[in-house]
Residue, then its C-alpha position, 0 to 999 in steps of 0.5 A: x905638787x906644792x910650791x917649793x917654799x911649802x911645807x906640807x905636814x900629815x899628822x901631828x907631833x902631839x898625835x905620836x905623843x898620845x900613841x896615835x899611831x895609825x897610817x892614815x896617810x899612804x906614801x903615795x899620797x905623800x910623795x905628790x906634796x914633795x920629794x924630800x922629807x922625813x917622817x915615820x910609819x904606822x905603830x912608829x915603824x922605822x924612820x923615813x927619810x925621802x931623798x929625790x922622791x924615794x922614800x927609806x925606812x930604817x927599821x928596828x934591827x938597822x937595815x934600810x929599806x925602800x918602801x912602796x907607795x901603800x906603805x902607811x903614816x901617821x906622821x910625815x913632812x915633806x917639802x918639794x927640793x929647791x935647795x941653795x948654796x948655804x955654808x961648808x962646815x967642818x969639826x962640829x958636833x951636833x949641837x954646835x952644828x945646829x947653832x950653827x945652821x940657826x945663826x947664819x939662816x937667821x930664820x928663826x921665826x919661819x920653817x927652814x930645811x938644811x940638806x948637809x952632805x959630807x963625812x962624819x967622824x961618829x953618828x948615832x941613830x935611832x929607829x923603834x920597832x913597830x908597835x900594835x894597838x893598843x898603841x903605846x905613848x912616844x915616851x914609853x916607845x922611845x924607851x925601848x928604841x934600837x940605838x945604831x952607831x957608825x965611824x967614819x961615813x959619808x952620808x947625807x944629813x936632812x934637818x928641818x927647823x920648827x919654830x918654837x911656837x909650833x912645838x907640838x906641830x913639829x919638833x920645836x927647834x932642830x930634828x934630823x934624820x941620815x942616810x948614809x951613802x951605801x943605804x946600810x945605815x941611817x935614821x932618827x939622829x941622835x948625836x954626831x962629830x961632823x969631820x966636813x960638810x956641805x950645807x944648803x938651805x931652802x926657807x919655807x914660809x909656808x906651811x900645809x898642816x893635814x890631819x887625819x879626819x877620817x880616823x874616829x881615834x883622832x877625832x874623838x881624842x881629848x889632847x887637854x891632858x897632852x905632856x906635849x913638850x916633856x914628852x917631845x924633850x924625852x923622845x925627840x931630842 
């Protein structure tokens, strides 16, 4: 099990980006490096979340499922739970909510991890259904995602910040995914209206970077011609 100030990463950001969608890891691997964490499975089925060491996909048609240890990834992160007391927050929207976690972690230049519990007044999500090879791009994915949406529901908000000279690594700056308390509704966050909250934060200053080297797609692919950033721009955020 890592130390609780490390996040370890399977894949890359750049390798959805390029449509290198294979699960090449199995969410029992995973789940020995932390028990908290996102992330998404093979052809970019679903989107994971992983709360005290379960793992949630929420797949194309919205519904949340618990998945089972041979479950594959292309990408995920995860980090082992050592949250502390951070901030209560009230009447935001998302973007000022992540201006908000920014400024008072003051932790621009490191990773960091935010668990928020609380009500919200609207969320909307995200998941895309599971593609076959010949595997598309994030972006042309990203087009034809199932987009959900819910009023009044309490939940919890797992955010992990990436600095922006990891952009590519991760996704440079803010990403969330949510679960909602009756496991009906959840994933990749696309805006929300915050009516009260809890916030706790665990630094994280370490990062384990693991890439897929038993895949012959991923090593013998050429990034030099990657529209990493516009792409992450498009699909991510």
């Amino acid at each position: 099990m890592e130390n609780t100030n490390t996040l370890y990463q399977h894949g890359t950001l750049e390798l959805l980006v390029d449509g290198l969608l294979d699960g090449t890891m199995t969410m029992k691997e995973l789940l020995s490096h932390g028990n908290t964490g996102i992330g998404t499975g093979e052809g970019l089925d679903g989107e994971l979340i992983i709360l005290d060491g379960v793992a949630y996909q929420v797949d194309s048609h919205g519904k949340v499922n618990v998945v089972n240890d041979s479950f594959t990834m292309p990408f995920a992160t995860v980090h082992q739970a050592d949250f502390k007391d951070f901030i209560d927050v009230s009447n935001l929207l998302m973007s000022d909510f992540e201006k908000e976690i920014v400024n008072q972690a003051n932790a621009n230049n490191t990773f960091f991890a935010v668990l928020t519990t609380g009500t919200f007044k609207s969320i909307k999500t995200r998941a895309v259904a599971k593609s076959k090879k010949p595997y598309p791009t994030l972006v042309e994915t990203a087009e034809k995602q199932s987009v959900f949406e819910r009023e009044n529901t309490t939940g919890t908000l797992l955010t992990y910040y990436s600095p922006e000279l990891f952009n590519g690594v991760g996704v440079s700056g803010c990403h969330s995914h949510f679960l909602a308390d009756d496991h009906q509704f959840g994933g990749h966050v696309l805006d929300f209206e915050l009516e009260q909250g809890n916030s706790q934060l665990q630094i994280l200053d370490t990062l384990i970077q693991h890439l897929p080297t038993d895949s012959t797609d991923y090593m013998q692919h050429n990034f030099d011609n990657s529209q990493t950033a516009e792409a992450i721009e498009k699909a991510e955020k």
